[in-house]
N, C-alpha and C positions, 0 to 999 in steps of 0.2 A: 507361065514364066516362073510362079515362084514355084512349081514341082521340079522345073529341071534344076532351077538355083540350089535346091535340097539334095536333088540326083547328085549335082555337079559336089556339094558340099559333105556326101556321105562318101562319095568316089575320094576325093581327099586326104578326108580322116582316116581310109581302109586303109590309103597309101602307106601315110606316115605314122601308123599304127598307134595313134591317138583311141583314147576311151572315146566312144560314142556315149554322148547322151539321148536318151529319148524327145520326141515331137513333144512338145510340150513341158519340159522339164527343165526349170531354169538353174536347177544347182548347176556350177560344174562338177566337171567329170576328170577324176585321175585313177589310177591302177594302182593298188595296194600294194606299200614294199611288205615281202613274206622274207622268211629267215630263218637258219636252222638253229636249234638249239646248242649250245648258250646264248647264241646273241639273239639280238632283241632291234627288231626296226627306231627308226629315230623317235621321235617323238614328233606330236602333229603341230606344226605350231600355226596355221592357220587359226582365224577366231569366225569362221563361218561353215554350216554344213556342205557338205560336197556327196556327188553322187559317185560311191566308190565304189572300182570293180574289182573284185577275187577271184580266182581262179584256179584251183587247188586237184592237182593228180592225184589220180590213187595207183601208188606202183605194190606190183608185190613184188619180193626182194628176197638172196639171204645174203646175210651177215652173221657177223660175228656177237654174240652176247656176255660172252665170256671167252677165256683163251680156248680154242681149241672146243669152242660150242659153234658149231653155226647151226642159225635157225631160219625159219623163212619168216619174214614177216609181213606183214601188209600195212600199208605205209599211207600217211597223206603229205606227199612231198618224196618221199625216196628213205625219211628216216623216222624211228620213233626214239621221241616225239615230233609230232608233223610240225608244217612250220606255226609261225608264229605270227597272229596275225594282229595289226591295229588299225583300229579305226578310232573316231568319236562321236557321243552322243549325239541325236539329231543326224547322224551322215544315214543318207537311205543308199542299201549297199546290192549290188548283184551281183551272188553266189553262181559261178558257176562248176560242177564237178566232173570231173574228166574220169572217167575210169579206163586206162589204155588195153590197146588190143589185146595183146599178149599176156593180160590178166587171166584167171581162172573164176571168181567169183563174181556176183553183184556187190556194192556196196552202198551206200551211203552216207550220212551226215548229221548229226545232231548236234547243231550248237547250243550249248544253253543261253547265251547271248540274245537270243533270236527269239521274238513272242509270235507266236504262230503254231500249229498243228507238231509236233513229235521234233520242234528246234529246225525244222527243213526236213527233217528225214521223210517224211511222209509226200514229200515231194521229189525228195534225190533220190532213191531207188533206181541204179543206174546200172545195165548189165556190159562186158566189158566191148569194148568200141564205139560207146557212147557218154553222152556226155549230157549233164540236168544242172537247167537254168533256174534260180528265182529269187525273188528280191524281197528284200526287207529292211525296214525300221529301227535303230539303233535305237530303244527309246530308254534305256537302264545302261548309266556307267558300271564298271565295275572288270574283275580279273574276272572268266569264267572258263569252263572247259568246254571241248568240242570233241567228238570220238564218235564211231559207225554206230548203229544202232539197226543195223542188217542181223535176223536170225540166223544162228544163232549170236545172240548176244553179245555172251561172254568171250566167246570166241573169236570173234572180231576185235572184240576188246582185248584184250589177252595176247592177240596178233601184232599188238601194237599200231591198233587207228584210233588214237588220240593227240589232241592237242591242248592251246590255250589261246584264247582271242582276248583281246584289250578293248574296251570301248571306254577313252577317255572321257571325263567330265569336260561339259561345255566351259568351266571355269577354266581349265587346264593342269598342268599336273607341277610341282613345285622342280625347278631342274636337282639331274643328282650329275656325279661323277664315271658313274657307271650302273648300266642296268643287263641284269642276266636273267636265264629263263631256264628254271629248272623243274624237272617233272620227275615223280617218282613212280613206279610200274613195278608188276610183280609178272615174273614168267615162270611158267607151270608147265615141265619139258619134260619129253619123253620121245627116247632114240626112234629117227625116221627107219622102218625096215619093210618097205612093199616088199611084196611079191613079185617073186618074178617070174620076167616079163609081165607085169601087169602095165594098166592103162594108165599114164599121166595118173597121180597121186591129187584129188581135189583141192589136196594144201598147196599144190606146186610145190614139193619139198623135193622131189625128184627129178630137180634142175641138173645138167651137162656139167660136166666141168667140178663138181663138187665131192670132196671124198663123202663117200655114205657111212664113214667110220665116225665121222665128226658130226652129222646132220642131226638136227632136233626140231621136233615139231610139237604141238600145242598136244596136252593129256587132259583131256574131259575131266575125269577122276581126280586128279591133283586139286583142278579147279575147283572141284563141289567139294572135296574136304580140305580147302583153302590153305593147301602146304605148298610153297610158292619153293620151286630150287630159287631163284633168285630174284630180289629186291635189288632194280639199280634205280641211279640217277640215268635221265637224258639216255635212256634205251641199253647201255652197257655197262658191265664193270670196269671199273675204272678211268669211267667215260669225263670224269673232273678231279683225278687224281696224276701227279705225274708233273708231264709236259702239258694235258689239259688242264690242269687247275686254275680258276679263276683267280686275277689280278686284279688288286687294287696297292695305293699306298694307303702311309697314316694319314689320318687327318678328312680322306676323303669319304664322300655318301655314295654306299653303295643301293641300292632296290634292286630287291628281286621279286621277281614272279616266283611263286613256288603252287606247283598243282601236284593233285594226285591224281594219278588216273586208275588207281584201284589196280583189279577191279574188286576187292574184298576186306584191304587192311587200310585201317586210319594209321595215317602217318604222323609220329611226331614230331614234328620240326625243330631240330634245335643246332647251334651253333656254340661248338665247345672253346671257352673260351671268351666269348661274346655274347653278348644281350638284344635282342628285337626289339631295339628302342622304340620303334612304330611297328604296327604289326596291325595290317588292315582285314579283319576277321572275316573268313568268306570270301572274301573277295571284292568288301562292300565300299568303295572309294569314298562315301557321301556320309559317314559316322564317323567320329572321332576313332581313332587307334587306340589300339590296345597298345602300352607303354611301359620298355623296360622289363619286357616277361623274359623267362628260361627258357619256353619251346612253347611252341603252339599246335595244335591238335587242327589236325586237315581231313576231313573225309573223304574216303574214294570218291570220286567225280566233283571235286570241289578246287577251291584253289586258294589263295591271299598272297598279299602284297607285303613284302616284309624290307623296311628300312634301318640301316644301321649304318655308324661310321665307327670305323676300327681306329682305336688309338693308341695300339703298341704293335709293332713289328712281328712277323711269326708266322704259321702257316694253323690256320682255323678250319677242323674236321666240318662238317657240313654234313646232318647225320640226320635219318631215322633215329630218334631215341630207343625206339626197341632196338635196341645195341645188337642184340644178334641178327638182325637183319644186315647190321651197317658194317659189323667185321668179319661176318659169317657170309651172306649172303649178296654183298656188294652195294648197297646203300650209303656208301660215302664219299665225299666230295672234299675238293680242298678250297679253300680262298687264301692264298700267298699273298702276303700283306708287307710290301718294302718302307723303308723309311728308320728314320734315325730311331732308335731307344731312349725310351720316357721312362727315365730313372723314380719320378715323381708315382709314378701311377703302377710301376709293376719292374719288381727289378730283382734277383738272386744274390743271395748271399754268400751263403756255402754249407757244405755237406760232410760233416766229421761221424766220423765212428761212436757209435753208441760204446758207453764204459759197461765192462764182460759184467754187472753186476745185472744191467740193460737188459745186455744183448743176449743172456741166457747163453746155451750150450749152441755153437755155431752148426750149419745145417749148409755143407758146403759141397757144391755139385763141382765134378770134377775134382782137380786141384789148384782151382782159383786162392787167389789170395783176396781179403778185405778189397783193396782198391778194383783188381779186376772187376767183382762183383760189382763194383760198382759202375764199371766202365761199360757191365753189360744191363743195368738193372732198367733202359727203355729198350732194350732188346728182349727184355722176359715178359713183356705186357703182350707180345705177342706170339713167342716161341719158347717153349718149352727147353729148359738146359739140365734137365735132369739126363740121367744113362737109360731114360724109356722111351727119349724118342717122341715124345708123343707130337702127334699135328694138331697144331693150335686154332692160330688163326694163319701162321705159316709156319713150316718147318721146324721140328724139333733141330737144335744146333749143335747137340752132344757130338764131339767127334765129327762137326761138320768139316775142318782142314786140311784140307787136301784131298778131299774126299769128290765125287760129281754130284754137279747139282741137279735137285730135283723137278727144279722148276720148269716146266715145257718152253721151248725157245731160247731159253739162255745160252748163248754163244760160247760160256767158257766152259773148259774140258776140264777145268778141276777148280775146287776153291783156295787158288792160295791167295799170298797177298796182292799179288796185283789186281785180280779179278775183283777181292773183296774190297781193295780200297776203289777201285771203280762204283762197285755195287752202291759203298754205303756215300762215294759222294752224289748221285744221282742214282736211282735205280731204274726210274723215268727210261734214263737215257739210251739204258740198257734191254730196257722191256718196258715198252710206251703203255700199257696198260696193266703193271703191277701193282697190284694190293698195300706193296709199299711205299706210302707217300714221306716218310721218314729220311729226313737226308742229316748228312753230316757234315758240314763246310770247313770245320776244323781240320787241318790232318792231323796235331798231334793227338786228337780226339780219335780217327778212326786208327790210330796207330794203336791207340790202348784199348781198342776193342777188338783190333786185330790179334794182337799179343793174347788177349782173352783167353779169345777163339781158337787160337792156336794151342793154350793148354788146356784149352777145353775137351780132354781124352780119357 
């Protein structure tokens, strides 16, 4: 009697696709919410262990890493970084990894979360239309990373199979206003060109449907002499710039997860503008925070927990400190921060002309006058306005008026003012993953940058 009552009670649970717990196992059983990055599952608010179950695909993919880059990547969930996973202390959890059919490799799993042989990997070795079960012990709170750990290595890593798993303390976690999940990665690319008719490419880079003008695959040699084309946040450039940029108001507590997934450069962390009032080092949830630092230093395969509340209005870069990474290479992010202005705490005065005794012999590009120059002077942080043209972090803008833009995808056929006062009130809007997170909400302010621009010749 009681084996059918079990039959009867397993037949059931398949139906209504409930977690099964094991014969004997008295936790309950729920299904881990997972999530792409930025966002970040709820928080656990039970105060008892549960027996939770994961589930996590391995897809390989391409996309896009930059405009007019696509690469193929290998993914846990569909994007890098994979998703995102939480649990807490005390929860005994079963891993299970999917690697689907129409994959080309084996992969794997290493969480650092996990005490046991190689984080799982030494058990997930999984080749593709298969699929590797096993369970474990949350027994160390903390942020940690999780990424393949399939030979080669770097490769896999590199491909983009990494993530960051949460295992909250049994205490609980203090509530914030918002929490996000950012991960920083370095791609080492080099143009896909099989041969042809050659066999399926090992990368699967030579997917249907894809121009091969645009395709990039993963370069060995890049990788060993650690010159990365690109440093982003969350797998893309300008993957939290734009229309992505993370939101908050004043006043309120942001947390973020911030990992590195390497796989060669320490990252460091910093927010311009703002201070990592808490800043949980490592990832260590259970030692006091580091408080009110400038940036913090992350190692590849590492991560921390960084809290702050913004108390002036503005939009806050979110950057690798190695600056060239972050305006060269795509490592920057935005946090858009609304709310009234706190005159008290940070406020503008005004901006007068140095007397000719000052100002020395003027050094004037184009035939600007004093005030233009000024109207362009957060425009030269990035573009060059000399008559050389030169490419900065974006386009030299000598004689950019009326002239076509250079930028791949921009919709308009020449720059005059309409276009440019579109551009500089959103550029988001115009090109959702532009380098320029710079808006202008004033018009008589882009009027006099227009004006600039225009005898900018």
């Amino acid at each position: 009697m009681h084996g059918k009552r079990w039959v009867a009670t397993t037949l059931l649970a398949l139906v209504a696709g409930a977690p099964m717990a094991r014969a004997g196992d008295a936790l309950p059983a729920e299904n881990a919410v997972l999530t792409d990055a930025p966002n970040v599952p709820p928080p656990i608010t039970r105060k008892h262990a549960a027996h939770v179950n994961v589930t996590l695909d391995v897809v390989e993919t391409t996309n896009e890493i930059a405009d007019r880059v696509l690469y193929t990547k290998w993914t846990f969930g569909g994007k890098a970084p994979g998703k995102f996973i939480r649990v807490r202390e005390g929860d005994l959890v079963t891993f299970t990894l999917r690697n689907l059919t129409n994959n080309m490799m084996p992969h794997n799993i290493d969480l650092h979360a996990v005490t046991g042989p190689g984080g799982g990997a030494k058990v997930t070795l999984t080749a593709p239309g298969n699929e590797s079960t096993f369970e474990w012990k949350a027994l160390h709170a903390g942020i940690y990373v999780y990424h393949c750990a399939t030979a080669p290595v770097p490769m896999h890593l590199s491909n983009g199979m990494y993530g960051l798993i949460l295992v909250e303390p049994k205490a609980g976690m203090e509530p914030v206003d918002h929490e996000y999940y950012l991960m920083q990665s370095e791609w080492y690319t080099q143009r896909a060109e099989p041969e042809p008719n050659a066999a399926r490419a090992y990368t699967g880079s030579d997917k249907p449907g894809v121009s091969r003008g645009d395709l990039y695959e993963f370069s060995f040699d890049k990788m060993l002499a650690e010159r990365p084309d690109y440093v982003t946040w969350n797998g893309r450039v300008g993957s939290l710039t734009g229309a992505n940029a993370l939101q908050a108001k004043v006043g309120e507590k942001v947390r973020l997860y911030v990992g590195n997934a390497g796989l060669n450069l320490v990252s460091s962390f910093h927010i311009i503008g703002d201070h990592l009032e808490k800043c949980y080092d490592e990832g260590s949830l259970e030692t006091p925070p580091l408080r009110n630092i400038q940036n913090h230093l992350i190692p590849a395969g590492a991560a921390a927990m960084i809290e702050t509340v913004f108390e002036v209005p503005g939009d806050y870069p979110l950057v690798d400190h190695s600056l060239g990474r972050a305006f060269n290479k795509g490592a920057l992010g935005i946090m858009h921060v609304d709310g009234p202005q706190q005159a008290d705490i940070y406020k503008f005065i005004a901006t007068r002309p140095l007397s000719d005794a000052l100002a020395g012999k003027p050094n004037t590009p184009g035939h600007l006058t004093p005030a233009m120059r000024e109207s362009l002077s957060t425009c030269a942080g990035c573009h060059d306005l000399s008559a050389a043209r030169k490419h900065l972090v974006g386009p030299g803008l000598f004689g950019v008026y009326g002239r076509s833009p250079s930028i791949n995808g921009v919709k308009f056929e020449k720059w005059d003012a309409t276009a440019l006062n579109t551009w500089l009130t959103n550029a988001a809007a115009v090109k959702a993953s532009t380098m320029m997170s710079y808006r202008v909400p004033d018009p008589k302010d882009r009027a006099r940058i227009i004006e600039a621009l225009e005898h900018l010749k």
